[in-house]
C-alpha positions in Angstrom: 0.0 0.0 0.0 1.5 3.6 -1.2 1.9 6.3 1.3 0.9 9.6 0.3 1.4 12.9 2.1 -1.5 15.0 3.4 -0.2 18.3 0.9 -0.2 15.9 -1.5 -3.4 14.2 -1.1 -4.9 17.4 -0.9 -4.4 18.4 -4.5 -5.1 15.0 -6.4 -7.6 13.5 -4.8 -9.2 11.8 -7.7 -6.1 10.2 -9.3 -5.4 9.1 -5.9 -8.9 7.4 -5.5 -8.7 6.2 -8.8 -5.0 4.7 -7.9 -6.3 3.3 -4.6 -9.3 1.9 -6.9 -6.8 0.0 -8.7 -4.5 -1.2 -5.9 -4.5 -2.2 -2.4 -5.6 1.1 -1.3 -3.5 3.9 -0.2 -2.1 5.1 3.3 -2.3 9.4 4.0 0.3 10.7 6.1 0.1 13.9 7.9 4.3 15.2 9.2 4.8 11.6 8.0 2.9 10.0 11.0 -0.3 7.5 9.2 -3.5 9.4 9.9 -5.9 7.7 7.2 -6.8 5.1 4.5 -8.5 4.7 1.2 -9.2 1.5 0.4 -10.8 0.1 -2.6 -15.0 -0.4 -1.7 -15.8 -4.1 -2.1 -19.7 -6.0 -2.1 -19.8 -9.1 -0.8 -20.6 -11.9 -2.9 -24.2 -13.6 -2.3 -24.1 -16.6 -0.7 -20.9 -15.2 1.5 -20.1 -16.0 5.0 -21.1 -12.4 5.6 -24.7 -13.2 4.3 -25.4 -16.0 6.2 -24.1 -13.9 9.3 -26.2 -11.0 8.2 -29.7 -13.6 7.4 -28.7 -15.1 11.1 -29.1 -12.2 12.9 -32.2 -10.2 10.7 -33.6 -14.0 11.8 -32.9 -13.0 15.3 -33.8 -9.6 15.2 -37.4 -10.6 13.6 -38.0 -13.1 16.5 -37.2 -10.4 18.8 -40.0 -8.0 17.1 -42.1 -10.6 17.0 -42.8 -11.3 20.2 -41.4 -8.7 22.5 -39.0 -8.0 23.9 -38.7 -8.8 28.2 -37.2 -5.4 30.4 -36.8 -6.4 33.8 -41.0 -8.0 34.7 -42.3 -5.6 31.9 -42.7 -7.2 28.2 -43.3 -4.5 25.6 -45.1 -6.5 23.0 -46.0 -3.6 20.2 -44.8 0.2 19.6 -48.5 1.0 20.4 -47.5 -0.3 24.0 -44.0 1.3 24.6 -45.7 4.7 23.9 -48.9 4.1 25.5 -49.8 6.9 28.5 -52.4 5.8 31.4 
């Protein structure tokens, strides 16, 4: 990964995202001391690790909703019922 100097960075950003784009990313350097890093953006792939990880815990999260969810003797079963005011 290329090191780049803030001054530097500064004036080309583009070509410089473009280069990071390309490569491994790049490293910005402020008084030569690391400060930041561009790195290329990747999506995962479907069928990933990362998806199953992210279907587990929307799974999770759904059983949650669905049937409340228990604070301390009090179950709040519906939005209706968290904000409701006797």
């Amino acid at each position: 990964m290329r090191q780049v100097q803030l001054r530097e960075e500064d004036k080309q950003l583009a070509a410089l995202i473009a280069e990071a784009e390309a490569a491994e990313g790049l490293t910005i350097l402020r008084a030569g001391k690391p400060v930041a890093k561009i790195i290329p953006f990747t999506v995962p792939e479907a069928g990933s690790a990362l998806d199953a990880e992210r279907e587990a815990a929307r799974t999770e999260l759904r059983r949650i909703m669905d049937h409340g969810y228990e604070l301390g003797g009090y179950r709040i079963a519906s939005r209706d019922e968290l904000y409701d005011r006797d």
